[in-house]
Backbone as CSV, one residue per row, in Angstrom:
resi,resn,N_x,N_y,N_z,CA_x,CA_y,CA_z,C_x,C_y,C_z
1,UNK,8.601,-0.444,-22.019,7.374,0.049,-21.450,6.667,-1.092,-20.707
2,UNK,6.021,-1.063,-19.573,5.266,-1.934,-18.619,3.996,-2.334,-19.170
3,UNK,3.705,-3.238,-19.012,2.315,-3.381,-19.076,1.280,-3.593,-18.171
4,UNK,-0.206,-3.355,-18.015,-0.561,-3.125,-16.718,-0.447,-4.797,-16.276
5,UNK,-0.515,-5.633,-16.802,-0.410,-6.873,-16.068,0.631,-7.014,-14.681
6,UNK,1.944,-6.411,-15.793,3.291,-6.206,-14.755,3.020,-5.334,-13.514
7,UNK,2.167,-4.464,-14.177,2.222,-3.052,-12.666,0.866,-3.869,-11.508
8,UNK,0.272,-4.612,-12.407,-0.553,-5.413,-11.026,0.125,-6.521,-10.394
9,UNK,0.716,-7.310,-10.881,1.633,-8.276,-10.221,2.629,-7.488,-8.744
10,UNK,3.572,-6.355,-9.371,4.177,-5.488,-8.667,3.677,-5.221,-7.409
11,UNK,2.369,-5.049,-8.050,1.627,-3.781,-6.820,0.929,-4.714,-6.168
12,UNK,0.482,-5.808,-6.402,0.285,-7.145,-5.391,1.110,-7.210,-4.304
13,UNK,2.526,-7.715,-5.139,3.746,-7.917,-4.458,3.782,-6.636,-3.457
14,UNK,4.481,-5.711,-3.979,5.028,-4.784,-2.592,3.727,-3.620,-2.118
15,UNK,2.579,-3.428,-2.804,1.500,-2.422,-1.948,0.471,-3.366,-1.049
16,UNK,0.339,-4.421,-1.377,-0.534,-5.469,-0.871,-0.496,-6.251,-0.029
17,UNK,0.908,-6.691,0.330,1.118,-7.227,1.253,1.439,-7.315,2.536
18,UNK,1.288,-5.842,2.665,0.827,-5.532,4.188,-0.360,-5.405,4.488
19,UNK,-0.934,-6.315,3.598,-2.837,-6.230,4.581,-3.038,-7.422,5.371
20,UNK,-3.957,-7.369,5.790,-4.213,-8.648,7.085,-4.039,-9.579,6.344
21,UNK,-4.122,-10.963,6.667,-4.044,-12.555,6.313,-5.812,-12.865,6.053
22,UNK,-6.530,-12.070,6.465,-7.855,-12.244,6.062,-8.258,-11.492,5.031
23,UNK,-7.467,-10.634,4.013,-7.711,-9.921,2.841,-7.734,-10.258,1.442
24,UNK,-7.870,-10.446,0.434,-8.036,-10.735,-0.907,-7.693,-9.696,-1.926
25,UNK,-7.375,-9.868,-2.883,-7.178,-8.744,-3.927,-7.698,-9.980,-4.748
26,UNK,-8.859,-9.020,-5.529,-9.704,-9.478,-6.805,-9.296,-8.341,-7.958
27,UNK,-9.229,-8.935,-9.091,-8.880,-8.135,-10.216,-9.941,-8.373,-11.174
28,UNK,-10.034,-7.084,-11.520,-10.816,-6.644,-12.500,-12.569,-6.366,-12.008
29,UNK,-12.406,-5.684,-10.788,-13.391,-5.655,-9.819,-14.554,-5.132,-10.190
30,UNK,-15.973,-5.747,-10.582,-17.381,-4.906,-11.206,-17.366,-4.030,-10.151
31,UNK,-17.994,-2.710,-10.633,-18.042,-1.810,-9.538,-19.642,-0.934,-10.229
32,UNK,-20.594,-1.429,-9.709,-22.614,-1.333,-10.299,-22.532,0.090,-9.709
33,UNK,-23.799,0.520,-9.939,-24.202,0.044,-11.530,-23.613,0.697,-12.378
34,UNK,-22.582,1.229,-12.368,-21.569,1.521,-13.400,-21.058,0.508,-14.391
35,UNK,-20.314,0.839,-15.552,-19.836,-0.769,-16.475,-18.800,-0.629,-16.171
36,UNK,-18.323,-0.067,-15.466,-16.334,0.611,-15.066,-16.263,-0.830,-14.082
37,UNK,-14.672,-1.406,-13.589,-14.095,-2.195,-13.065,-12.793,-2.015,-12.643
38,UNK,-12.522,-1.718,-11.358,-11.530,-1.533,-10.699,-10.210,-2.544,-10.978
39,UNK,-9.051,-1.732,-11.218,-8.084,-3.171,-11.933,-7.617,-3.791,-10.400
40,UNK,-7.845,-3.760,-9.557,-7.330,-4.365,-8.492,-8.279,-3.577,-7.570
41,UNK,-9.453,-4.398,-6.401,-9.443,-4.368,-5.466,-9.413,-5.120,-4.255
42,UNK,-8.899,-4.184,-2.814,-8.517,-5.103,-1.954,-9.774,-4.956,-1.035
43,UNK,-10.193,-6.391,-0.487,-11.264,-6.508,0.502,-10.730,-6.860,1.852
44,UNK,-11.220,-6.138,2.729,-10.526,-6.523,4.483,-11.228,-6.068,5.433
45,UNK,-10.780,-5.159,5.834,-11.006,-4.046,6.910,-11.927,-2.985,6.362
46,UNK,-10.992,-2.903,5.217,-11.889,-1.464,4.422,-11.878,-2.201,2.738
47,UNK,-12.415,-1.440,2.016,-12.290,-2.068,0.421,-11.634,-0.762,-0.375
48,UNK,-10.466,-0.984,-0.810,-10.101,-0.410,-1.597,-10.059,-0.360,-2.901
49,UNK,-9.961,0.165,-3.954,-10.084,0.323,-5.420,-9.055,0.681,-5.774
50,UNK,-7.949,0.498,-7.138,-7.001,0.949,-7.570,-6.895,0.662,-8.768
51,UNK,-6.850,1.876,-9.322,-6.772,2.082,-10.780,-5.203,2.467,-11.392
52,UNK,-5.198,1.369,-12.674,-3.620,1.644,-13.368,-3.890,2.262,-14.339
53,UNK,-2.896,3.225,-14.611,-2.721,4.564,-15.648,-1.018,3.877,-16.203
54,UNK,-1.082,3.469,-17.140,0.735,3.180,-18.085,0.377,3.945,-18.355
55,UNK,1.996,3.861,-19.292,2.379,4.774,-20.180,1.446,4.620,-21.463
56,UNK,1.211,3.612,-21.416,0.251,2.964,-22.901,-1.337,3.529,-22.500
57,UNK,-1.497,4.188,-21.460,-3.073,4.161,-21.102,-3.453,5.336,-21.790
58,UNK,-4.913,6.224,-21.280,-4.903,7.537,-21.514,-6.026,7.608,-20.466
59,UNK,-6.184,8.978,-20.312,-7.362,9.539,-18.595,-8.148,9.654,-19.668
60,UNK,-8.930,9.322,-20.479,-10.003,9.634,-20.887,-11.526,9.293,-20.438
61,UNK,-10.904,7.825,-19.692,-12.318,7.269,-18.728,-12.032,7.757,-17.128
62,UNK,-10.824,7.957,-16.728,-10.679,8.221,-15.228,-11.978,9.062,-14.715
63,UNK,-12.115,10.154,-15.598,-13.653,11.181,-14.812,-14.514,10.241,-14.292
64,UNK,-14.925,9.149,-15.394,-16.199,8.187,-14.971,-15.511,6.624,-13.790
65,UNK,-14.787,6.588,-14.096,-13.763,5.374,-13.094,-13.777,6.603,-11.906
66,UNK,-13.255,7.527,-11.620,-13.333,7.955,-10.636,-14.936,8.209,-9.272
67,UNK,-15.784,8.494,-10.233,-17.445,8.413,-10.311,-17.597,7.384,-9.414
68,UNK,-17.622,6.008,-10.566,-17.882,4.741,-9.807,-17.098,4.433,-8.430
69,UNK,-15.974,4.643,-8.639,-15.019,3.959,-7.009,-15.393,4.846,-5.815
70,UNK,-16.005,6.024,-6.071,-16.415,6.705,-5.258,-17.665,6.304,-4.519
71,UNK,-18.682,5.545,-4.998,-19.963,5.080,-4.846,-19.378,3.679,-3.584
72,UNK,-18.446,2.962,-4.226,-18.054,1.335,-2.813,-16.900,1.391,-2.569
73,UNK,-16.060,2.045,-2.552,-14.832,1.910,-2.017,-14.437,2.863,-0.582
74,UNK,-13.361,2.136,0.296,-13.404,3.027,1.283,-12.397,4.324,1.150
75,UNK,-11.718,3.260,0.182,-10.549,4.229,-0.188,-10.025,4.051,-1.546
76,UNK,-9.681,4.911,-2.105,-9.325,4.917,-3.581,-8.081,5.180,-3.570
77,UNK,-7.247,4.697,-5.073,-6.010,4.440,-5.366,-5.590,4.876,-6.777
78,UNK,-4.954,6.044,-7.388,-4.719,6.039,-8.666,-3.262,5.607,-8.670
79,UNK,-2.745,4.638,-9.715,-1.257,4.161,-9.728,-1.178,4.667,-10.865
80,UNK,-0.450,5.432,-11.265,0.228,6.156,-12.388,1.524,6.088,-13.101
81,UNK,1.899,5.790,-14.113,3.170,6.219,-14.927,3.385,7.966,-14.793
82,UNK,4.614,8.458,-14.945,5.272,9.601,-14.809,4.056,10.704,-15.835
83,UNK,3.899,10.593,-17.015,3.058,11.149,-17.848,1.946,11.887,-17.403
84,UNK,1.227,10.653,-16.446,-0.238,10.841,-15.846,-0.402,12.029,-14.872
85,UNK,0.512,12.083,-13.877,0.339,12.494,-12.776,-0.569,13.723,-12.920
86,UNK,0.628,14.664,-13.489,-0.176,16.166,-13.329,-2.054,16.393,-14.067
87,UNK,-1.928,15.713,-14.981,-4.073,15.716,-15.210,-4.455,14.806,-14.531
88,UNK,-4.010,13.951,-13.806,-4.899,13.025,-12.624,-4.925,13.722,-11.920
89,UNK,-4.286,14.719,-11.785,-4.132,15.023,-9.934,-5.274,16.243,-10.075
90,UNK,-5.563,16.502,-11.412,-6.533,17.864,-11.488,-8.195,17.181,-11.437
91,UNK,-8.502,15.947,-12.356,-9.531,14.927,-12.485,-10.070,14.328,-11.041
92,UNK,-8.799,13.826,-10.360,-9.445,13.171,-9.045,-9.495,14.350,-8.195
93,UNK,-10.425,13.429,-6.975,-10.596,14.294,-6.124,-9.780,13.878,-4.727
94,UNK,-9.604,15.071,-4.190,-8.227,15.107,-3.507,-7.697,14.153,-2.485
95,UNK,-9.459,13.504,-1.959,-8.894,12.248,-0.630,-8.346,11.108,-1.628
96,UNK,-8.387,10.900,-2.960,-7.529,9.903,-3.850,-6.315,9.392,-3.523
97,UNK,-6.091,8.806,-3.091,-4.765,8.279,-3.183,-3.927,8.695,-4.585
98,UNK,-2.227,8.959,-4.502,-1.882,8.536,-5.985,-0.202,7.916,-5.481
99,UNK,-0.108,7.430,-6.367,1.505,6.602,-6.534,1.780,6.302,-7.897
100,UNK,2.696,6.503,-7.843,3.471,6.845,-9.073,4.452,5.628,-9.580
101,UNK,3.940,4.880,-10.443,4.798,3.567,-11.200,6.532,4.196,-11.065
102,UNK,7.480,3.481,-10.586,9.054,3.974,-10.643,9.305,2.957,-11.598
103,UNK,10.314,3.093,-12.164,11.369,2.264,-13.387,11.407,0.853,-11.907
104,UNK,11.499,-0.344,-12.419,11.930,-1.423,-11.964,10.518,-1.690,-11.226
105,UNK,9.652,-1.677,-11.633,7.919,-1.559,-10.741,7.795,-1.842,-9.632
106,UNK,8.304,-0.434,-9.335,8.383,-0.330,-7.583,7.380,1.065,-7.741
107,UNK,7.142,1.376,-6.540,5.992,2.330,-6.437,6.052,3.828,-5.482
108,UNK,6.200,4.447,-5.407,6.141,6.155,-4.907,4.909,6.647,-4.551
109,UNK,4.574,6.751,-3.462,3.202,7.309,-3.134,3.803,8.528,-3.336
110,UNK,2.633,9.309,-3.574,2.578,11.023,-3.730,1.746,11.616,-3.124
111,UNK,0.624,10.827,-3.010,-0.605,11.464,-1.823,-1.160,10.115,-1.266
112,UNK,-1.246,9.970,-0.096,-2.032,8.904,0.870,-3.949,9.090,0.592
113,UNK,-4.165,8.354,0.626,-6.185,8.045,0.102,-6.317,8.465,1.430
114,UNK,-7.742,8.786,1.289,-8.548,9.463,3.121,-9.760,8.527,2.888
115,UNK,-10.267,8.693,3.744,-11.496,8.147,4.108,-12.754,8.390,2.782
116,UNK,-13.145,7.636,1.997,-14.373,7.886,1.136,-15.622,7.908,2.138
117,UNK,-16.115,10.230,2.024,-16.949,10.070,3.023,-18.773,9.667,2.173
118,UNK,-18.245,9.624,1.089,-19.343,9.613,-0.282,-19.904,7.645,-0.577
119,UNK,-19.724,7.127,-0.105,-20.100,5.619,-0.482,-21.447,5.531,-0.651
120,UNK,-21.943,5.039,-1.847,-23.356,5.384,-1.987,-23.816,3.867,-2.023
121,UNK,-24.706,3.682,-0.722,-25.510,2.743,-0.154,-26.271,1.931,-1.006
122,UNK,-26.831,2.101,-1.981,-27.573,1.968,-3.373,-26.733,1.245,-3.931
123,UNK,-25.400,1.729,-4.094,-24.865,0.627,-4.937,-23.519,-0.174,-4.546
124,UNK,-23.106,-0.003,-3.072,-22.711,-0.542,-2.319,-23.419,-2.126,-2.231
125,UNK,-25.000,-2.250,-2.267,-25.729,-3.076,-1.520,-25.786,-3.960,-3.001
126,UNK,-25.498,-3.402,-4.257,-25.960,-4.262,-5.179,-24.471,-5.273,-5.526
127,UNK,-23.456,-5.302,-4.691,-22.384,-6.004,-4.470,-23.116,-7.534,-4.373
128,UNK,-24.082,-7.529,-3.566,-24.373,-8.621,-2.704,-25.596,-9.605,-3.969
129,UNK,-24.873,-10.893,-4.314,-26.061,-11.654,-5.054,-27.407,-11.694,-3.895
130,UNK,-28.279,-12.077,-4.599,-29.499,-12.555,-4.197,-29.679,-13.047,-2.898
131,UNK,-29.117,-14.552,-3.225,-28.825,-15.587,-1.889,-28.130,-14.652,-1.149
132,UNK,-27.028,-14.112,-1.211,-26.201,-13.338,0.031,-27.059,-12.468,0.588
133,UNK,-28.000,-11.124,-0.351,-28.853,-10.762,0.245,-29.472,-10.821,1.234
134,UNK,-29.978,-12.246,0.854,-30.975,-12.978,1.744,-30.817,-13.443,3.221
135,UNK,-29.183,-13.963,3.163,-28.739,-14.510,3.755,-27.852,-13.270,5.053
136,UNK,-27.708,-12.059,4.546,-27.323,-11.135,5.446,-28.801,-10.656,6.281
137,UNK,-30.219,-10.436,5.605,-31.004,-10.017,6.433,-31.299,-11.013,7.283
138,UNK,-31.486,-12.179,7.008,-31.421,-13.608,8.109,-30.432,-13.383,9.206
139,UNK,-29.366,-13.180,8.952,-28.228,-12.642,10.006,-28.300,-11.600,10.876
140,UNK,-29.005,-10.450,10.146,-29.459,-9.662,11.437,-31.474,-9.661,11.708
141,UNK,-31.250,-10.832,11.852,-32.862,-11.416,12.580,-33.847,-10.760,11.532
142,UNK,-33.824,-10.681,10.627,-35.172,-10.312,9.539,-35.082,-11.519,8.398
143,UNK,-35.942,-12.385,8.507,-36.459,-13.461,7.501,-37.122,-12.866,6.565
144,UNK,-36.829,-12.673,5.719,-37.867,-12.197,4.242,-38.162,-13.532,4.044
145,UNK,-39.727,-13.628,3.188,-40.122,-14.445,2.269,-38.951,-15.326,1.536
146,UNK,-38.791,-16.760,1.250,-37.600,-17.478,0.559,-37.973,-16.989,-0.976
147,UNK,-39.015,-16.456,-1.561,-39.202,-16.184,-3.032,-39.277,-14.351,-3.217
148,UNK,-38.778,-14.027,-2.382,-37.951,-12.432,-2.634,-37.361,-12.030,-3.008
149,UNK,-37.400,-11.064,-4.137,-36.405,-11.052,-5.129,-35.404,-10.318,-4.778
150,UNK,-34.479,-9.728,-5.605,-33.177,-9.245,-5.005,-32.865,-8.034,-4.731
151,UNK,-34.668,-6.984,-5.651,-34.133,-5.928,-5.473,-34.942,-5.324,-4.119
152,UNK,-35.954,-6.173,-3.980,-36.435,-6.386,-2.490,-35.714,-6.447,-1.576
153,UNK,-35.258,-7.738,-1.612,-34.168,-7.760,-0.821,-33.036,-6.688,-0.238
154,UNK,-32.485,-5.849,-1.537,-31.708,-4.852,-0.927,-32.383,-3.604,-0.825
155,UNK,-33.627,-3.627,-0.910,-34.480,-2.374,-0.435,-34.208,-2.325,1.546
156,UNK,-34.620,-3.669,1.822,-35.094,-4.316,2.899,-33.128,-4.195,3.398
157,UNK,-32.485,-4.610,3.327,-31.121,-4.141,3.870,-31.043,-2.409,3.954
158,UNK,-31.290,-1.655,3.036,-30.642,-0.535,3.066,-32.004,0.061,3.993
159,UNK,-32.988,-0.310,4.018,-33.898,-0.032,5.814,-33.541,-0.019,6.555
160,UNK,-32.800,-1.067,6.620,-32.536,-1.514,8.197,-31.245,-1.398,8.278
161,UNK,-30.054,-1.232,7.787,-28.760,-0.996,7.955,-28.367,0.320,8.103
162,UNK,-27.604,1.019,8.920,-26.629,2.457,8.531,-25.564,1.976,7.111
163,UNK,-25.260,2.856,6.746,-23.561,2.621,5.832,-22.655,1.816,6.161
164,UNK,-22.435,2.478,7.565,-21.312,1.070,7.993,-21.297,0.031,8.196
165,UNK,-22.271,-0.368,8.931,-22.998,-1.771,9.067,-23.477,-2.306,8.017
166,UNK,-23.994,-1.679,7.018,-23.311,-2.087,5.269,-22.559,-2.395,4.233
167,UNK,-21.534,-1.436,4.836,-20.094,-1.575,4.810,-19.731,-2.996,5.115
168,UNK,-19.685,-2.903,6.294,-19.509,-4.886,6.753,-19.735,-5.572,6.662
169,UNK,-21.295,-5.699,6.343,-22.016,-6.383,5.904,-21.419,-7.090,4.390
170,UNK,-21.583,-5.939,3.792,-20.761,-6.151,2.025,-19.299,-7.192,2.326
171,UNK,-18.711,-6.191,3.082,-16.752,-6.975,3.063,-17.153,-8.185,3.269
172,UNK,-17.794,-8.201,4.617,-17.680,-10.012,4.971,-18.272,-10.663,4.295
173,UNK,-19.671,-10.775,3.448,-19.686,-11.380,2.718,-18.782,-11.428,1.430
174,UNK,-18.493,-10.368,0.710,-17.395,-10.955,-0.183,-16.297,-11.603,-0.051
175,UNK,-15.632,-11.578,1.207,-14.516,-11.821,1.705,-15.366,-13.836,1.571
176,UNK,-16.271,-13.967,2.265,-16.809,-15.369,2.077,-17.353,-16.036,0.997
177,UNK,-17.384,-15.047,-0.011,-17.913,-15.632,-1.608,-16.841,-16.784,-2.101
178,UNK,-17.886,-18.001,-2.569,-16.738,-18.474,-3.693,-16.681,-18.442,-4.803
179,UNK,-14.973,-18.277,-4.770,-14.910,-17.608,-5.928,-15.252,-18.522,-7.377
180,UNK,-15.109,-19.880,-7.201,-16.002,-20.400,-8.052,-17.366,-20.431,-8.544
181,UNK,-17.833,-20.097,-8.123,-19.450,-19.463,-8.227,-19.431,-17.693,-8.753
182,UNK,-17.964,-16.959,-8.906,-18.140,-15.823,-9.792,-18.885,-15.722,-10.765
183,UNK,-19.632,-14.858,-10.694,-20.416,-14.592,-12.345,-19.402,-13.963,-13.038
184,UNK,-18.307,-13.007,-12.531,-18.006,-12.747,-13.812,-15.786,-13.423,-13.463
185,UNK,-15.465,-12.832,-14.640,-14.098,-13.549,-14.153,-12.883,-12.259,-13.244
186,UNK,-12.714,-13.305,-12.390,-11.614,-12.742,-11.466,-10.640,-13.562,-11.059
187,UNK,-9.719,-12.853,-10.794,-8.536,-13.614,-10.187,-8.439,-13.043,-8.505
188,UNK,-8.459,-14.225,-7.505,-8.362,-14.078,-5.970,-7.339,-14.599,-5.598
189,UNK,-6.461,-13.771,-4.632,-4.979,-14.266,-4.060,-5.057,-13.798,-2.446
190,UNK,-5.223,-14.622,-2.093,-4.992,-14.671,-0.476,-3.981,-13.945,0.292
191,UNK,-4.060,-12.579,0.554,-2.606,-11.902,1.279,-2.378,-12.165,1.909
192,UNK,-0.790,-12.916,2.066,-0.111,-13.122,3.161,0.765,-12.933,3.700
């Protein structure tokens, strides 16, 4: 039997590495204000989320994991063992991606992810620490006060931004975070 460590290594290796040279996969991704954490997401172009289901797992949190990835991701990902499929496929909702763990951890898509038209701005924006906050409304010509707090701060972004331009806002700065300065722990691998 696999363990999800193995099925993330895998799925690094052969689902991941066709993303740009400017992309990242972070594991064990906070995803606010939910306490749920994406076991792999990829930041680039778009941000994806992907959730592992073993054989050892059970869907008992997927309803609420599904919830959260729906709120910042552009696109969602369920990776599944053989077991899972048929009650995931009833739980998620249908623009989900799914792929299916094969013997030798290789991978089977079964349905391609669509566009997440649901990204909720609110907690999209709470991606961003303080300083980044700060430092994105400076970028598009609005100086807040230097002693503004953070939830100010992303009041004052989600004013003045659409989604998408939020959207970007978010990627590129995470894509520029260091990762030494994580608050919480992750692992970052440079796709190449």
């Amino acid at each position: 039997m696999v363990t999800e460590a193995e099925v993330r290594h895998s799925l690094r290796a052969e689902v991941l590495a066709g993303a740009p040279a400017s992309a990242e996969a972070v594991f064990e991704f906070w995803v606010p204000p939910s306490s749920e954490r994406a076991d792999i997401a990829v930041i680039g172009a778009t941000m994806d989320g992907f959730e592992i289901k073993t054989e050892r797992d059970t869907l008992k949190r997927l309803p609420r994991q599904a919830d959260a990835y729906t709120r910042v991701f552009d696109r969602c990902h369920a990776v599944l063992a053989q077991r899972h499929v048929e009650k995931a496929l009833e739980i998620l909702p249908p623009w989900w991606g799914v792929q299916l763990i094969d013997e030798g951890l290789s991978f089977t898509t079964l349905r391609e992810p669509e566009h997440n038209q649901n990204v909720d701005p609110e907690a999209l924006v709470r991606l961003l620490w303080r300083d980044e906050a700060y430092a994105a409304l400076c970028g598009i010509g609005t100086v807040p006060d230097s002693r503004t707090g953070r939830f100010r701060l992303w009041e004052m972004l989600l004013a003045l931004l659409d989604v998408d331009s939020l959207r970007r806002v978010v990627r590129e700065t995470l894509l520029g975070r260091d990762a030494r300065r994580a608050r919480i722990p992750s692992q970052r691998f440079a796709i190449t």
